[in-house]
N, C-alpha and C positions, 0 to 999 in steps of 0.2 A: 525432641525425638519422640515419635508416637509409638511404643511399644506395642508386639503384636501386630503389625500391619503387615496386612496380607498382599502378596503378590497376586494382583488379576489380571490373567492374561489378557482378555479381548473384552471382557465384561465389565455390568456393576454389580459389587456386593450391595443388598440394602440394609438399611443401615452403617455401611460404610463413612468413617471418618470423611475421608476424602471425598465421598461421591454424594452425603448429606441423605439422609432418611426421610423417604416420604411426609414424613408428618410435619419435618422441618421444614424442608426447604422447595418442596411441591416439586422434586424430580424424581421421580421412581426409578428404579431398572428399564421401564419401557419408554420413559421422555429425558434420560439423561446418555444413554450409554452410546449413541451414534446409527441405530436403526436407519434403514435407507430413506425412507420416508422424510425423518425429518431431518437429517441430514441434506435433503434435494430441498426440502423446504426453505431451511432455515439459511443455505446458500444463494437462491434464486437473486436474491436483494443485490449481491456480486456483481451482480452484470451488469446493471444500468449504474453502478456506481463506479467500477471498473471504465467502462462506455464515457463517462463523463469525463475522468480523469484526463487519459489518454490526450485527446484536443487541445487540453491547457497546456501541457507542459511540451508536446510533440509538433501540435500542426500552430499554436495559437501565434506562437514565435516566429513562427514564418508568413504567415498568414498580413498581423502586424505589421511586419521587419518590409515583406513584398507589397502586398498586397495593397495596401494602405500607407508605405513609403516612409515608416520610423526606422532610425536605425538601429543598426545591433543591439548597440550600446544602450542605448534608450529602452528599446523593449527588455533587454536584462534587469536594466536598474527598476524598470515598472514592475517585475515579478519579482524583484527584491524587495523592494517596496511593502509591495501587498503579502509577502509571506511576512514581514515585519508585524504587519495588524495582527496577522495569525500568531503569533508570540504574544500576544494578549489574547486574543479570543477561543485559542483551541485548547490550554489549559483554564480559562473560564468557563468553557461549555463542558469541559470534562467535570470540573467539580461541582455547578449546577446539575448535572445527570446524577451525583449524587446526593445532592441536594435534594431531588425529585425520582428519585429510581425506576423511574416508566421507562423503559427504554422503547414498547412501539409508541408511546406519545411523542415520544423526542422526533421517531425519525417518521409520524403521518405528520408531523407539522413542518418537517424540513422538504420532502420531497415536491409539494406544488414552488417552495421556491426556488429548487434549485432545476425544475425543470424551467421556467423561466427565466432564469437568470444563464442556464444555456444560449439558450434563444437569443438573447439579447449580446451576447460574446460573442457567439459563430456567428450571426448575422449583422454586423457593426452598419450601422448606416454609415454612407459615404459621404469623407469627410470627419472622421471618428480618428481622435488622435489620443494620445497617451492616457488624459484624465477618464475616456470613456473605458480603456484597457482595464487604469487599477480601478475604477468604479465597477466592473463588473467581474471583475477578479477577485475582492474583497467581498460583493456578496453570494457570488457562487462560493468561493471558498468554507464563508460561515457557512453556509445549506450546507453544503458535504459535510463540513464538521459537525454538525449538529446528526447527521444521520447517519456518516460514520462511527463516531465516538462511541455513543448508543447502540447500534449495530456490533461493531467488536465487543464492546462489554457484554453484550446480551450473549454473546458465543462462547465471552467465558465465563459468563457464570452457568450456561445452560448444561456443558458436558459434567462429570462426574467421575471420570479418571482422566490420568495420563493421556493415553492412547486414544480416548472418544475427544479427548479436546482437540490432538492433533487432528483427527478426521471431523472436525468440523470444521476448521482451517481450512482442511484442506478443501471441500465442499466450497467453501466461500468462496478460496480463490481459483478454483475450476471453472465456475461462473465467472469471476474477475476476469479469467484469462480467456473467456469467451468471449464476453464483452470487450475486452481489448482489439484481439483479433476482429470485432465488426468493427470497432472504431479504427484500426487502422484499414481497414479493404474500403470500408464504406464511401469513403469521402473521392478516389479516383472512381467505383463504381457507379457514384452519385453525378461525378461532376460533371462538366458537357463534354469530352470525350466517354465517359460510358453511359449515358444517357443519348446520345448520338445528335446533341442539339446544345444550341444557345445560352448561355445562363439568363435562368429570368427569375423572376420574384425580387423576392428580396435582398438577394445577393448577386444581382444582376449590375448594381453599379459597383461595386469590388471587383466585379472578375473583369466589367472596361476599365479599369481605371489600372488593374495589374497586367491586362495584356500591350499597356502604353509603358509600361515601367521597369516589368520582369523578363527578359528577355535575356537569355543566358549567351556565353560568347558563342557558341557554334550556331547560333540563328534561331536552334529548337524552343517551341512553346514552352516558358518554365508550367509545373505543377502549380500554379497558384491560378494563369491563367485556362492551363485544360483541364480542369478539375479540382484544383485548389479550393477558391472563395465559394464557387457554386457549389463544388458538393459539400463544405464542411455546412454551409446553406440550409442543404436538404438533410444531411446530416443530425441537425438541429431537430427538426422537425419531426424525424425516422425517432429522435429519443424518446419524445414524449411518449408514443403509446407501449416501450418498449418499458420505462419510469413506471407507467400504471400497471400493466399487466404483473412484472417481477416484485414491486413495490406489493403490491395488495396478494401476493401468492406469500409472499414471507410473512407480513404482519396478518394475513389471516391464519396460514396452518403450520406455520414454526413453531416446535413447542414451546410453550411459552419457560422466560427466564424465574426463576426463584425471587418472590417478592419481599422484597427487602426493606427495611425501615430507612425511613430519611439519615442522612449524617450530618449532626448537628456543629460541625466544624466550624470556625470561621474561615476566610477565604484563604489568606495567605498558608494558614495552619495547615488545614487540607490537604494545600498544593507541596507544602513542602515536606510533609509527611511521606508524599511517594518518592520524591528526591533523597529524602532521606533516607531510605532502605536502599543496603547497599547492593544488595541482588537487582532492584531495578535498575538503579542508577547505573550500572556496570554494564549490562544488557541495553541500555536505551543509548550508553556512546559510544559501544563497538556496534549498536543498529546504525546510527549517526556516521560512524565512518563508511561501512560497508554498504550505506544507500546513498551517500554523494557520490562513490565510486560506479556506482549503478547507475546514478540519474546523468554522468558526464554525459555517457553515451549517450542516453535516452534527448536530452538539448541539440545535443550534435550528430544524431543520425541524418537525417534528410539533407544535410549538407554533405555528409561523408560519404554516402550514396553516390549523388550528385557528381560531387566534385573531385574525390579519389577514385570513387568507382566506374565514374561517370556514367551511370547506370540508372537512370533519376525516374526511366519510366519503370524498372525495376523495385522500387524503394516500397512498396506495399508488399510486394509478394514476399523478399526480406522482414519486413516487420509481421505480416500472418506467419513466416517460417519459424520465427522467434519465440514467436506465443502457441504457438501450438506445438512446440517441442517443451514450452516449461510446463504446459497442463499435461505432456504426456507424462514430463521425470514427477509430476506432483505424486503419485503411489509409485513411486521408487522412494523417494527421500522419506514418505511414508515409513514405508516399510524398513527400511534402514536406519532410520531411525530408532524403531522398535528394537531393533535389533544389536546397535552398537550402543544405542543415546541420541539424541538430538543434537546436544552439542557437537559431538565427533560426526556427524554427517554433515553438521554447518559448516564445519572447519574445510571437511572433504569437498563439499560444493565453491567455498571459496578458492583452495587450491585448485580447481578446473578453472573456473573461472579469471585466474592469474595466469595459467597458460593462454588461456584463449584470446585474451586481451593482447598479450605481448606479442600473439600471432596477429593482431590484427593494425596493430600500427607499423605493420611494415609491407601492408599492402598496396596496390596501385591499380593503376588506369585497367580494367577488362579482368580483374584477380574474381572475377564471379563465384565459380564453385568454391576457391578459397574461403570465401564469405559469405555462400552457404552451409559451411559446413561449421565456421565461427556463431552463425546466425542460431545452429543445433544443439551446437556444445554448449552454448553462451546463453542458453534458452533453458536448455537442462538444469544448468547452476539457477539460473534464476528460479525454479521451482522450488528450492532450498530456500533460497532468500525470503520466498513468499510464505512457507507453510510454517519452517523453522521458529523463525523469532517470535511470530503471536503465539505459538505454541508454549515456549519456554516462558514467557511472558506470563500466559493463564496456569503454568505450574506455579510460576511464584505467587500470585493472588491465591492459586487452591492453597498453598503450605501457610502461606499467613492466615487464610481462615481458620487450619487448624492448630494456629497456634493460639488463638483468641475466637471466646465464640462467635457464630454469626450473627448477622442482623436481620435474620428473616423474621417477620412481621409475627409469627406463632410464640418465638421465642420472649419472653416477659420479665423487664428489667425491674430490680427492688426499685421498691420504696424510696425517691430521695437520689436516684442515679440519674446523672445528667448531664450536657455538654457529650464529647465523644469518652466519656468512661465507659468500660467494660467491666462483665464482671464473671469471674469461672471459681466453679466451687469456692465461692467467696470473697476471693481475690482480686483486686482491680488488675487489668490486663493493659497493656500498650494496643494503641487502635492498630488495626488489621491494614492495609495493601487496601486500597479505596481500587474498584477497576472504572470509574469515571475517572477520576483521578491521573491513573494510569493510561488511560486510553487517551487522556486529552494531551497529557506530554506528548504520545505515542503517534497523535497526527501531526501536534507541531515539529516534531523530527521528519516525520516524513512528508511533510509539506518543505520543510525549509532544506530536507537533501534538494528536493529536488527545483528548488529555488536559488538556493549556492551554487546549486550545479550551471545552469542558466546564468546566473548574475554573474560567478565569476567565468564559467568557460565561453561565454559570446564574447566581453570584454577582452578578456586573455588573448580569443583569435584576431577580433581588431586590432589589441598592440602588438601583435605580432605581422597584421599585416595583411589578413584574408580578409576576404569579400565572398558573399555567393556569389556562384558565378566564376567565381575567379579561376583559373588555367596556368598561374605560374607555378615554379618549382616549388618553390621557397613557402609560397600562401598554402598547396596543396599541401607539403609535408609538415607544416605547423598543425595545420586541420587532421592530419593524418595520428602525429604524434598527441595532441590533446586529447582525440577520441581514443584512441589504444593506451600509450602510456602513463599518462596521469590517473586514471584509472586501477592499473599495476598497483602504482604505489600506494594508492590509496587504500586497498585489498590487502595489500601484505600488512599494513598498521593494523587493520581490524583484526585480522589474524594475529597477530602475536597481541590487543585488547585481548581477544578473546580467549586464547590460549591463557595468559597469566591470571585473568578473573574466572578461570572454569570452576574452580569451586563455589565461589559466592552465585554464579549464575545458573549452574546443575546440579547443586550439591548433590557429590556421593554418584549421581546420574551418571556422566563422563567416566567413572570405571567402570559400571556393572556389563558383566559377562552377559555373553547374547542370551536372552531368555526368549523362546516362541512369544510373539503378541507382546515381548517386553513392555512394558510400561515406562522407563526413563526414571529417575530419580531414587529408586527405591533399592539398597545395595542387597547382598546376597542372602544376608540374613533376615530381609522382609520388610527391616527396618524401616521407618521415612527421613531422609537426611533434613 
């Protein structure tokens, strides 16, 4: 408990515990507190990482599963697979990052591979079967993780309250859901219906080889052959200079993060360090529930489109409707946040999103406006899902710094002090919330939701009986109820996670009365929980 801590509304105090004093930690009032500037900066990077995601888990499945004639089953088990590697690799790259604390070094050395290793997924030469899928799934994956990890820690060690950490979030993923939104519209406007011609290049034998293969029962061209393989193609291509331009606006004018001394941990030590505070760990399995429930849909839209909606030339303008109603609710959840807590605004976006699901498994053939308006509500919650949890996330790393001093590079340990010992007014301290550490559990859950999600809900549909394509009763309402109600329940577990760990996860934060510009965590008395 930090005695004396001040309630800051919209600001930084300097000198502030919480927000680290210029001489410490190199963020002043004018590079820590969420100024527009570097706020638009330090987001930019969002977009072409957001852009990349999108294809892997959305069109890569289909793409695959059609295009190139693997089944369901098959391409599941391949993204099961390759998020399996990531259960090694994305908590190794997290506790390297602090090992090395450069966070623009991490992510100028991951983005030439990860725009390549695009390139090489979206444009499969033909004839490209399962080993090529997890060969280029496994090194796109590392690139993101290397330039993700590094990129979230950098956002949270760069704010300085509450509230400026939430609006860097949110900045992040305003650009994330930009770049989503081009990543879904791009690839029909790319393909050879919006381009008004032929697929050629390089994904020119995918799109012959899927208009021999993809043909859905009513006779119409599937998506894979009118713009599927060619535009995710061209797709590929549109990323690179969109990589460089966001890439080199972030790592040149985002302020820069507070430089911190290496962490002298051994490896396992490290990693089990952040497992072991019970604030993450709490926080990282109610994220874990409440983003398999998110990534169902996300596996099984373009089917559900398709096949319940039967609406399939429709299936972009639903996915741009989606994304661009979550960047709208992102300063609402903001802002309601400030105002009740984080937590009790996470709670309230999941309870939207439990209705909206259960409206959406009992849709059918031509239920259009019904599903756009699921597309709105269901968009809105998700701006919660996105800003919420890194948020409360980088509160729990700010409170463990102030529970034990920092490790910023000014600060000078005795005489004789070594391995990850601390030391405060004399004291040896317990090591602090590592956010390498932190970040790198933090993508293998959110790699592996949305890998579960894929592994088991393609599998699931097969034993159940669907096909794309398919036109029966029985195929369509299996398809129907996977995407809507397994989801449900999925939602409601996180919610009552997260409801019984509210204290370890907000401490004190979850009651406090609305304060203007609230800040989250800090109860009435000023106190820090």
């Amino acid at each position: 408990m930090t005695e004396g801590a001040r309630v800051v509304p919209d600001g930084c105090a300097a000198g502030d515990a919480s927000a680290g004093t210029p001489g410490a930690s190199g963020i002043g009032r004018d590079r820590g507190c969420g100024e527009r500037g570097d706020l638009i900066a330090y987001g930019a990077l969002g977009l072409p990482l957001a852009f990349a995601a999108l294809p892997i888990y959305v069109h890569v499945p289909r793409l695959y599963a059609e295009g190139l004639g693997l089944s369901l089953a098959l391409v599941g088990a391949v993204l099961l697979a390759a998020r399996i590697v990531d259960a090694v690799t994305d908590p190794l790259i997290g506790w390297a990052n602090d090992r090395l604390p450069r966070r623009r070094l991490w992510i100028a050395l991951a983005l030439p591979a990860l725009g390549a290793g695009m390139l090489g997924l979206l444009v499969p030469p033909a004839g490209s079967g399962a080993a090529w899928l997890f060969g280029l799934l496994v090194a796109v994956s590392l690139a993101y993780s290397v330039a993700s990890i590094a990129y979230n820690a950098w956002g949270a060690e760069v704010a300085a309250t509450p509230a400026a950490r939430t609006r860097f979030v949110a900045s992040r993923e305003a650009f994330a859901l930009a770049g989503v939104v081009l990543a879904a519209a791009l690839p029909g406007l790319l393909g050879d219906a919006g381009m008004g011609g032929e697929g050629a290049g390089a994904g020119a034998g995918v799109v012959r080889e899927a208009e021999v293969s993809a043909q859905p029962a009513d006779g119409a061209p599937a998506s894979v052959s009118d713009g599927g393989a060619a535009g995710l193609a061209r797709l590929a291509w549109a990323f690179l200079p969109l990589l460089v331009v966001f890439g080199l606006w972030t790592l040149w004018r985002a302020p820069a993060p507070p430089p911190l001394a290496p962490v002298r941990a051994a490896l396992w030590r490290g990693l089990r360090a952040a497992l072991g505070d019970a604030g993450f760990a709490r926080l990282l399995a109610v994220f874990a529930a409440n983003g398999i429930a998110a990534a169902i849909p996300s596996a099984t839209v373009l089917f559900f489109v398709a096949d319940v909606l039967q609406a399939e030339a429709l299936a972009g303008a639903f996915l741009a409707l989606y994304f661009v109603a979550a960047a709208a609710g992102l300063p609402v959840w903001t802002r309601l946040s400030q105002r009740i807590g984080k937590l009790r605004a996470w709670l309230g976006s999941m309870a939207l999103a439990v209705a909206v699901f259960a409206w959406a498994g009992l849709l059918g053939s031509g239920d259009l406006v019904a599903y756009a308006c699921i597309c709105v509500l269901s968009g809105l919650a998700l701006g919660a899902d996105l800003t919420l949890p890194p948020s409360l996330l980088a509160d729990l790393l700010a409170r463990g710094r102030e529970r034990a001093p920092s490790r910023h590079l000014e600060a000078v340990a005795p005489i004789g002090m070594t391995g990850d010992a601390r030391m405060h007014d004399g004291a040896a301290c317990a090591p602090t919330l590592e956010a390498g550490a932190c970040f790198g559990w933090w993508s293998f859950v959110t790699k592996a939701n949305l890998a579960l999600a894929a592994g088991l809900a393609l599998p699931l549909l097969a034993l159940l009986g669907y096909t794309p394509g398919a036109r029966e009763a029985a195929a369509v309402g299996a398809l129907a109820a996977v995407y809507g109600f397994v989801p449900v329940a999925l939602k409601l577990a996180a919610i009552a996670l997260l409801w019984r760990w509210r204290d370890a996860i907000e401490p004190g934060g979850w009651r406090a009365s609305p304060v203007p510009g609230g800040v989250g965590g800090k109860d009435l008395r000023g106190e820090q929980s």
